[in-house]
N, C-alpha and C positions, 0 to 999 in steps of 0.2 A: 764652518763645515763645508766642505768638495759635496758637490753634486755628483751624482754618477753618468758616465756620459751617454747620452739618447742621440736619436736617430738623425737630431738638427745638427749634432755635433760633430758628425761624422765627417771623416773627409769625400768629396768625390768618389774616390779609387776606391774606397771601403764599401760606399750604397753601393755601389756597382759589382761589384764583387757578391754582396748579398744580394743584391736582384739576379744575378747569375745562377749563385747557389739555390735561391727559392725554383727558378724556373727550371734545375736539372731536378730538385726535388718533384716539382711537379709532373715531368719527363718519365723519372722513376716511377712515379704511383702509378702513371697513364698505363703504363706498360706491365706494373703489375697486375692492374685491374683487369688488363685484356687477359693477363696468361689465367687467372684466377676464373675467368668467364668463360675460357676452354674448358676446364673442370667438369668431368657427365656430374658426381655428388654435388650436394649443396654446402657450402662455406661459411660458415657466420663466426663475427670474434664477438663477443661481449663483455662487457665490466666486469671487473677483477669482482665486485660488491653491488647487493641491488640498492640504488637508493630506494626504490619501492617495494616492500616484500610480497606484495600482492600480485605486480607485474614481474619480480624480477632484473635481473639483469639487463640493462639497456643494451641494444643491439648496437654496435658501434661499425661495422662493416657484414654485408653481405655480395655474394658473387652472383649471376644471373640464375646458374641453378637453384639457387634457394629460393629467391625471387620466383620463380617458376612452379617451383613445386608447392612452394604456400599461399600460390594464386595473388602474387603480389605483382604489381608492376615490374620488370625489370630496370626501367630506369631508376625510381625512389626508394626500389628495394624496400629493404625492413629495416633499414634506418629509423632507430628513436622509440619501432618497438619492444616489450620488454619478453626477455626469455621464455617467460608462464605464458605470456597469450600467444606463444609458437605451440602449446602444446592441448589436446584436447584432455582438459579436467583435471581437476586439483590432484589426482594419483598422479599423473601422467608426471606432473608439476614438481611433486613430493619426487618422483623418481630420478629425473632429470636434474634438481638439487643436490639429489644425492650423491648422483655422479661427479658434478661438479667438485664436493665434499673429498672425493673418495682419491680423485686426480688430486688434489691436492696434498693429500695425505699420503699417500704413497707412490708419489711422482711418476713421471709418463703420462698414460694416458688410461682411460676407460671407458668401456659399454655398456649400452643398456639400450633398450627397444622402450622407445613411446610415439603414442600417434602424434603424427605432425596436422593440424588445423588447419587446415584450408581456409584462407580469409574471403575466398568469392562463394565455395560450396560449403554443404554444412556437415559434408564427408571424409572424416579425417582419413589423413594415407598412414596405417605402418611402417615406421622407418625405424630405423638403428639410427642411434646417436654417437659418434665419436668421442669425448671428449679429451681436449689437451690442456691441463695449467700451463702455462707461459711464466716464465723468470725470468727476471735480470740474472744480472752476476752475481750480486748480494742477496739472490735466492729469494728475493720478495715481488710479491704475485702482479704479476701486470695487468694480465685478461684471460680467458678462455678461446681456443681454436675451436669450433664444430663441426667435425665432420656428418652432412645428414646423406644417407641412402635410401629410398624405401626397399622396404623387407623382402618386397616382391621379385625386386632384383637380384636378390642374392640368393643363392641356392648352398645348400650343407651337402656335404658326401651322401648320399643314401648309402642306408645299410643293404650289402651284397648280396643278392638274388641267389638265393641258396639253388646250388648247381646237381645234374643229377650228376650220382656217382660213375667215375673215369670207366671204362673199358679195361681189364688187366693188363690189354696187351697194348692199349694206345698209351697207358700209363708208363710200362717198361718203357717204352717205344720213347718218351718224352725224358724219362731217368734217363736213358742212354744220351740221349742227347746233348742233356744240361751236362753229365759227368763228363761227355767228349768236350765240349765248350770250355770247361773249366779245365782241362787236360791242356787243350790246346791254349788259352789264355796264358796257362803257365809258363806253359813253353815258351809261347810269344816272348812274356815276360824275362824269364830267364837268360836269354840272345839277345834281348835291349838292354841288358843291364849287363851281360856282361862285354858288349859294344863302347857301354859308358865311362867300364870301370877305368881302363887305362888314360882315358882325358881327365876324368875325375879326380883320379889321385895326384895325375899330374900337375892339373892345373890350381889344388888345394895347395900342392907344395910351392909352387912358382907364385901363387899370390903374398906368401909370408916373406919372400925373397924380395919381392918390388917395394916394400912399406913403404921406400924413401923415396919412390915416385909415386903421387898421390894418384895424378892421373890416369895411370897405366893399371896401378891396383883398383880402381874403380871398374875399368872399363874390363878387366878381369873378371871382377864380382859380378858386373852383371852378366856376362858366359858361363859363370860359375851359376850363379841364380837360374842360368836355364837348364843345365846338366840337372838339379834337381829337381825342379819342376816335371823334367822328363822322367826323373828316379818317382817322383810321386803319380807321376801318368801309369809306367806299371804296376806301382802296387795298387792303385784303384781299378786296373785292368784285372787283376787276379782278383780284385774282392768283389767286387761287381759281377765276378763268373760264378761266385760262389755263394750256398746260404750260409749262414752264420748266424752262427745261435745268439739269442736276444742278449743284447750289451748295454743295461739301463746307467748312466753313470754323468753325474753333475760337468756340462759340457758346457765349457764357454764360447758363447754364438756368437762373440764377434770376431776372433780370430776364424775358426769356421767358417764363418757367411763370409768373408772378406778374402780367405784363399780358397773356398769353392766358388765363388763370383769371377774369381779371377781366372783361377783354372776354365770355367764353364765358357768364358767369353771371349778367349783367347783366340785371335783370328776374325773374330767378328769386327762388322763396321757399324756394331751395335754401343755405346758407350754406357754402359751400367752403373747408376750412382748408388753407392752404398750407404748408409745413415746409421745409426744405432742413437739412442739414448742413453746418456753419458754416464747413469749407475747402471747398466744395466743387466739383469740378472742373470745367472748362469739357468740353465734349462736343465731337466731330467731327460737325457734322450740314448741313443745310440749313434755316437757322433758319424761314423762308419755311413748308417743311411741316411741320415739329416743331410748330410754332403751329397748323396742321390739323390734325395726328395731336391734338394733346391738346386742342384744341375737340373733333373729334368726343368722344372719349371723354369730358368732360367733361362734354355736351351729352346724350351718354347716358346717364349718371348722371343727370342730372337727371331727365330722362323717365322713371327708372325709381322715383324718388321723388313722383309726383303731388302727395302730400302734403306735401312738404316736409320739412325735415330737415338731416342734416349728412354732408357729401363731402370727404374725405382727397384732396390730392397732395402727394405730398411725392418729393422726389430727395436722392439719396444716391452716396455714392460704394461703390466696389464691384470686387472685386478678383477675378477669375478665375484660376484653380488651373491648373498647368501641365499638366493632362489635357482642359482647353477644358470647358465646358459648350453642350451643344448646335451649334448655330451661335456661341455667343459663344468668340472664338478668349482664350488667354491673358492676363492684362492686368486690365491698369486699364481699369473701365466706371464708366459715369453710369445709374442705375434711376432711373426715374422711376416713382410707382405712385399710381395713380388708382384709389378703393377708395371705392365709393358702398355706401349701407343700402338696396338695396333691393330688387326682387322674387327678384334673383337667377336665373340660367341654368341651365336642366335638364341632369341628364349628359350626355343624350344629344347635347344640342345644341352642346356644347363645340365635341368635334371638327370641327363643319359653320363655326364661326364665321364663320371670314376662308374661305370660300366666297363666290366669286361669287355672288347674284341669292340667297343665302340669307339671310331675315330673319323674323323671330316678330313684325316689327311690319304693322298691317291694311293701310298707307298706305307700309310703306317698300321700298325699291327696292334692299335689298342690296350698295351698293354702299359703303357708309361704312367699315365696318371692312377690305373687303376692298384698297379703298385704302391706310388706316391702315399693311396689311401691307406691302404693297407701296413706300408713301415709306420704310419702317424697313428694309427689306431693302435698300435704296437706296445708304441710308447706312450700311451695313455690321451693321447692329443688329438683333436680334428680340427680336420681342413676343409675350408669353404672358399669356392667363388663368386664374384661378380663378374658380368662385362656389357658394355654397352657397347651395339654395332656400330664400326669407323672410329669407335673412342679409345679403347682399350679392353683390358680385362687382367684385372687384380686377382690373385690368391693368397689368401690368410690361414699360416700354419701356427696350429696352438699347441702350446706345448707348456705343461704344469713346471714352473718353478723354483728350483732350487734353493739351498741356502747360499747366501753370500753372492757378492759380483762377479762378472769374468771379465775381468783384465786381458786386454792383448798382449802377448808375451811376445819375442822377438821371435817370427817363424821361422821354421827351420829353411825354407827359402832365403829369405833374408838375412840369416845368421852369417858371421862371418864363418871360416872357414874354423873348424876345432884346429887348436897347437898343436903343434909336433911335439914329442915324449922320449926323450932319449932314454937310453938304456942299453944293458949288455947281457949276453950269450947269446946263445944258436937257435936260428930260426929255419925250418925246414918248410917251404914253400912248392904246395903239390898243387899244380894249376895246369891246366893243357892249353889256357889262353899266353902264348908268349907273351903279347906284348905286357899283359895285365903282370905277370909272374916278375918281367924285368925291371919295370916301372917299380913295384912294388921291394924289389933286391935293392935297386937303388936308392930307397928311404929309409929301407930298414937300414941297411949302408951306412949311410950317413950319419944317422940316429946314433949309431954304435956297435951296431950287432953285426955278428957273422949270420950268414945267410948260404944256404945249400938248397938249390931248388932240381924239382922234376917235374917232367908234365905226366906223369902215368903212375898207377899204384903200385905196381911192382915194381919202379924202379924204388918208390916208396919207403913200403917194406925193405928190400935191401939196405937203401942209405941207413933207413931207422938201425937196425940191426948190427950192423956194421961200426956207426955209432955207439950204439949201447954197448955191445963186447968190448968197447975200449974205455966205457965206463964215463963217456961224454956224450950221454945220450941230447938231442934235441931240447932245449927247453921250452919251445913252442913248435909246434907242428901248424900251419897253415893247410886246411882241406877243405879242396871244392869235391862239390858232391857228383858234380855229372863227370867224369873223367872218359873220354873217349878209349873203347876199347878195355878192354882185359877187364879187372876192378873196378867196381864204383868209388866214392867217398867211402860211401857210407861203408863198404866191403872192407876197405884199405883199412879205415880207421879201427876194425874190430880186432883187423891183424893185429895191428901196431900194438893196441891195449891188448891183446893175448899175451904181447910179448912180453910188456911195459904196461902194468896195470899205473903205475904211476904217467903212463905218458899224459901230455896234456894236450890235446887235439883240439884245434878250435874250426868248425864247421865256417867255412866260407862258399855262397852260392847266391845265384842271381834272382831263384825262385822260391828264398827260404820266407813264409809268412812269418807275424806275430803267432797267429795260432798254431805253428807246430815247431816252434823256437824251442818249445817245453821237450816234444817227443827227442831231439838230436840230444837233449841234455840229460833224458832217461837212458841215452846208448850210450853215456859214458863221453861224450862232448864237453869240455868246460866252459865254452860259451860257442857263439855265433857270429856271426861280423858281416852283415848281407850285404850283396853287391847292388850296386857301384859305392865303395867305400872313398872316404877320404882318406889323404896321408894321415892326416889328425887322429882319424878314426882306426886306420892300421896301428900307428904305435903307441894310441892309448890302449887300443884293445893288448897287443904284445905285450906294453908295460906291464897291465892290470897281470896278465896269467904267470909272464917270466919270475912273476914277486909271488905267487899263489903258495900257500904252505903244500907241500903234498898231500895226494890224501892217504896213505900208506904207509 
């Protein structure tokens, strides 16, 4: 029988190699133990099992804050003691297990509030407990994470200071306002988009043309990636002007949290790490404000880093104990928590937070987070902070739910470009943007189709007309709505079907929402096609209507 070979056996080159490896190991822990001792909460991992049931889990690591707050040494920490005697009295103990239990059972993480034992006073502190089960890859339990805070630290939303009633005329006074704001947003909106549409479609055709330069088609997509980015900068421009009526609907938070992180940071010399856990469940929200709620807070993060630096969001799932926390009723949640390094929030100011018209910045107007609270209470959810001054300051948004997980699906950012759709007959293209109008002649072109364009409604109308008495009416009409001078779209378009109830008009414009897609298809519209479109996007839209049955 072969012996197996031991350490005498070794050659030279090999001990040596492992006295290398051990001392960068040792290098690694040193350096994690610092960054873990920067931490304001306290950190404790413990045994996956208690071998004592009495004491619990064997503490296996703790950080200086825990050390700290349970009046231990920071050098010997709480090494070797067991989970139960971190906590004051067999509930506390009983609760605490259960947590444990409950992380296990339905992965991620979970809460629960027990007093944390003070081992020098005999004055236990209120704290919230974190808990995280830890897995291998073969899904079998390694230890426990602890995140400890005390209570005192952390502050919930208060419920909003019932206001006396507006003034009639300061109320109009403020409708005018908002409805100008959202007027003008559009507008805004409408001139960027149709600024984009002619690179846009350009550049969606010219990227299908390069395939067979990989490099060129790359460095394409990502100028392509930014034309949209900018196409989604306006639409959140117009939605952000506007109120919109509540939109509760199974929203997956990590494509969400990952292109409004992105979008929010852009420009910054703040570097924001995103995390999720890996089933993690889709949320009940209104995906529309969840994208605002975490721009602002993200946004504040930043501002509260000048210098630059590094900003945590991470979501998790998260399981509520049948005694409800707070506002959060029983169940399965989604936390989302946004946890920036920087100046950090005085105690006092906690509680004022999500106050109306209350702010510590010279130029700000109070009203950002008090929103915040209010889209989250919306959706059945609350938000809380912590923050410790010069450390940071975390905010935790709870949100009930869902069934099933959300998958990241490939965004529309990152999407490649929709194919081009060949196809045949007459497309009449009414656009006052030349270059948009030419760019546009020329794919349809290509594609197959004849193409007759104008930039005015009455030239419109005539072509239409003209057409139709020869019994080869248009099989697509292309129409923008804002048409300078004479007729609008929307004007043109009533013609045309006056004339041609079969015509098929398809509404194209820079400023067309999701919510009033419905109204142009009540006036006889057969679809929509909003600007800045792709080529892809033109001759699918064309194909889909050119093949449409009549409806006549």
């Amino acid at each position: 029988m072969t012996s197996s070979p031991s350490i005498s056996s070794a050659t030279p080159a090999a001990i040596a190699e492992l006295e290398q490896s051990l001392e960068h190991l040792k290098v690694a822990n040193y350096y994690l133990r610092v960054a873990l001792d920067q931490v304001a909460d306290g950190v404790v991992i413990v045994e996956s099992e208690a071998s004592d049931p009495k004491s619990g889990q064997k503490v296996l690591f703790s950080n200086a804050a825990a050390a700290m707050l349970a009046g231990a040494d920071p050098e010997s920490g709480l090494r070797g003691l067991g989970l139960n005697d971190l906590v004051a009295g067999a509930k506390d103990a009983a609760t605490l297990q259960q947590s444990l239990r409950l992380a296990v059972d339905h992965g991620g993480c979970h809460e629960c509030e027990c007093q944390l034992q003070s081992l020098r006073t005999q004055t236990p502190v209120p704290s919230k407990w974190r808990v995280r089960a830890v897995f291998n890859s073969m899904r079998k339990l390694l230890n426990f994470t602890i995140l400890i805070s005390p209570a005192a630290v952390a502050a919930s939303a208060p419920k909003p200071e019932p206001k006396p009633a507006a003034d009639d005329l300061d109320a109009q006074s403020a409708q005018l306002r908002k409805e100008n704001l959202a007027a003008l947003a559009q507008g805004i909106a409408h001139d960027v988009n149709n600024l984009l549409g002619p690179v846009t479609v350009r550049l969606s055709a010219l990227i299908q043309q390069v395939q067979e330069h990989p490099g060129l088609a790359h460095e394409l997509q990502l100028v392509f990636a930014g034309l949209k980015r900018a196409k989604q900068f306006t639409s959140q421009v117009v939605t952000a002007s506007k109120s919109s009526p509540r939109k509760l609907e199974a929203t997956d938070i990590v494509s969400l949290m990952r292109d409004t992180v992105e979008f929010a940071g852009a420009g910054s010399n703040v570097h924001v790490c995103v995390r999720n856990d890996e089933n993690l469940r889709q949320a009940v929200a209104d995906p529309v404000k969840l994208s605002q709620v975490l721009q602002n807070l993200v946004m504040n993060g930043i501002q509260a880093m000048p210098h630059g630096g590094y900003m945590d969001v991470q979501a998790v799932n998260l399981m509520v104990g049948a005694a409800g926390d707070g506002k959060l009723k029983p169940g399965r949640h989604v936390q989302i928590l946004v946890r920036d390094r920087g100046c950090g929030i005085a105690k006092e100011n906690l509680d004022r937070l999500f106050r109306e018209s209350f702010t510590t910045k010279a130029d700000g107007n109070g009203i950002g987070l008090t929103t915040c609270k209010r889209f989250i209470d919306e959706m059945g959810g609350d938000i809380r902070v912590s923050s410790t001054p010069n450390i940071g300051t975390e905010f935790s948004v709870y949100l009930p739910a869902a069934e099933g997980t959300g998958t990241r699906p490939l965004t529309a950012v990152n999407a490649p470009p929709v194919p081009l759709k060949n196809g045949k007959g007459t497309v009449l293209i009414v656009d006052d943007e030349d270059d948009l109008r030419k760019v546009a002649h020329m794919i349809l072109t290509r594609c197959g189709y004849e193409v007759v364009q104008c930039d005015n409604g009455q030239d419109a109308v005539r072509i239409y007309q003209s057409l139709f008495r020869t019994g080869t009416p248009p099989d697509v009409v292309l129409m923008d709505l804002t048409l300078r001078g004479g007729m609008n779209g929307t004007e043109t378009a009533a013609e045309i079907l006056h004339l041609d109830p079969d015509a098929r008009v398809v509404c194209t414009s820079g400023s067309v929402t999701e919510e009033v897609q419905m109204v142009f298809l009540e006036r006889g519209f057969v679809g929509v096609l909003p600007k800045p479109y792709e080529a892809g996007e033109l001759t699918q839209v064309v194909h889909r209507v050119a093949t449409m049955m009549k409806r006549h």
